[in-house]
Backbone bond lengths (Angstrom), bond angles and torsions (degrees), N, CA, C in turn:
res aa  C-N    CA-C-N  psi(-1)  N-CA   C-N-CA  omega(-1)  CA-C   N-CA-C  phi
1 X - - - 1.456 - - 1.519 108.64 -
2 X 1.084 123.96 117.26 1.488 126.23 173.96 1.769 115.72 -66.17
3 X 1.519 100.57 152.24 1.311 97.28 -164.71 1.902 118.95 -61.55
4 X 1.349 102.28 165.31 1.528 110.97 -160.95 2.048 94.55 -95.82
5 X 1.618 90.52 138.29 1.096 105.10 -169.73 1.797 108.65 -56.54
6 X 0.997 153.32 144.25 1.618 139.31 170.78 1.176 119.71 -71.81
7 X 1.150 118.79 23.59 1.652 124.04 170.28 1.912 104.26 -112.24
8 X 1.361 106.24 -9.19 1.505 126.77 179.07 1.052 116.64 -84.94
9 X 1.632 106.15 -36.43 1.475 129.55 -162.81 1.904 98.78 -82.59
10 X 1.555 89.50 -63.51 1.941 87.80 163.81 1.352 133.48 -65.78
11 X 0.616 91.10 14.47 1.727 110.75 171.39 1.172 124.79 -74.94
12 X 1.687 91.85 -76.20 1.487 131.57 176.44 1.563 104.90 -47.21
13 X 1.479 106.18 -50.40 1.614 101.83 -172.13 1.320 110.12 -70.75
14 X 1.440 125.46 -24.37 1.720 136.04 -163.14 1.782 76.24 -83.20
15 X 1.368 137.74 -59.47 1.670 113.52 170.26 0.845 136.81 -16.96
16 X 1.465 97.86 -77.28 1.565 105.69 -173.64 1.302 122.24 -70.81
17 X 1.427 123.50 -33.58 1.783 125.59 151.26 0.994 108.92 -27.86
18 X 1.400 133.91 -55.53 1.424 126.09 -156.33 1.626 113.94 -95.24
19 X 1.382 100.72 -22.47 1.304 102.70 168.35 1.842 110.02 -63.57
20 X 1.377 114.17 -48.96 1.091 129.56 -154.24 1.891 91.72 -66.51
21 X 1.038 111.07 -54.49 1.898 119.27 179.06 1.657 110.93 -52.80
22 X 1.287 85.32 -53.42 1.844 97.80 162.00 1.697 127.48 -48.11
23 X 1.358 88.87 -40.53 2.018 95.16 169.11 1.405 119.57 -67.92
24 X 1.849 107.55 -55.26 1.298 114.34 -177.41 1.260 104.75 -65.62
25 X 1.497 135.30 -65.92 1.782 123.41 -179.11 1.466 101.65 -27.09
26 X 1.559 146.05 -77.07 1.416 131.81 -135.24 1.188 94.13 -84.65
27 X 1.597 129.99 -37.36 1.744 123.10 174.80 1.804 93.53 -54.54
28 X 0.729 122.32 -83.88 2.024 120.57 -178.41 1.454 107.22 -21.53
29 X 1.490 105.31 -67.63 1.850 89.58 -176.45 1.458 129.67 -87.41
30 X 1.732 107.35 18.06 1.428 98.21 -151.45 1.902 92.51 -107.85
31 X 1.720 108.36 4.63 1.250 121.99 173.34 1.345 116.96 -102.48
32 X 1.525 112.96 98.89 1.531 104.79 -173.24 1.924 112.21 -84.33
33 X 1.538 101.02 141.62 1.370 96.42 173.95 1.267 115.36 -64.92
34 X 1.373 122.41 169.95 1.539 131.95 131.51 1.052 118.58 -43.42
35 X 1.302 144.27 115.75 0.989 137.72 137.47 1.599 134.67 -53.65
36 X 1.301 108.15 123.94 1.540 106.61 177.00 1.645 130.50 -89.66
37 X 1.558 110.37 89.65 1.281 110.23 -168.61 0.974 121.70 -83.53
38 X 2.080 115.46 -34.11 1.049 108.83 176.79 1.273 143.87 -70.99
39 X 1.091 108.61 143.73 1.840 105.01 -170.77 1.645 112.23 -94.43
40 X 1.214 98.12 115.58 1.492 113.48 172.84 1.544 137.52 -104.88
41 X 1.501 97.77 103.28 1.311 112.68 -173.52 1.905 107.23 -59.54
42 X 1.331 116.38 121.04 1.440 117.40 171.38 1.811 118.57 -59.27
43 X 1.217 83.32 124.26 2.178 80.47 165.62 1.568 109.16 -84.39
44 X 1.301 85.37 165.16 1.791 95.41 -164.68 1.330 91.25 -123.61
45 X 1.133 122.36 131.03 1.740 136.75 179.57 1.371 109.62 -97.95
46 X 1.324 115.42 124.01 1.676 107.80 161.62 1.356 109.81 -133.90
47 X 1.834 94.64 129.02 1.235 107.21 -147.31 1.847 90.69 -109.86
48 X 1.083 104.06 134.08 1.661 99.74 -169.18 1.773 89.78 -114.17
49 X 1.328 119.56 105.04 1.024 148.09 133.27 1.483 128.10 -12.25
50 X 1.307 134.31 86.90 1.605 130.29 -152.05 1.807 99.13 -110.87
51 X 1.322 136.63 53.09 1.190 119.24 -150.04 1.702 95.88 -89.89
C-alpha cells in the first residue's frame, strides 16, 4: 500500500480521538451512582479517660 496522504493521516487521528472520548463519556455516564438519601445523624462518643 503506498504511503497515506497527511490529510488521511489527520483524519484518522481526529477518528480515533473521538471514538476514544466517545468510549470513555458512555463508560462514565452509563454507571449510575448510589445515591445518598439517607440522612445520618452523627454519634457523639465520650470517651472517659482513666489515666
Amino acid at each position: 500500500m503506498p504511503q497515506m496522504a497527511p490529510l488521511n493521516w489527520l483524519s484518522l487521528f481526529f477518528l480515533i480521538i473521538i471514538i476514544f472520548l466517545l468510549f470513555n463519556v458512555l463508560n462514565y455516564f452509563s454507571f449510575l451512582q448510589p445515591l445518598k438519601t439517607q440522612s445520618h445523624n452523627p454519634t457523639i462518643k465520650k470517651i472517659n479517660w482513666k489515666w
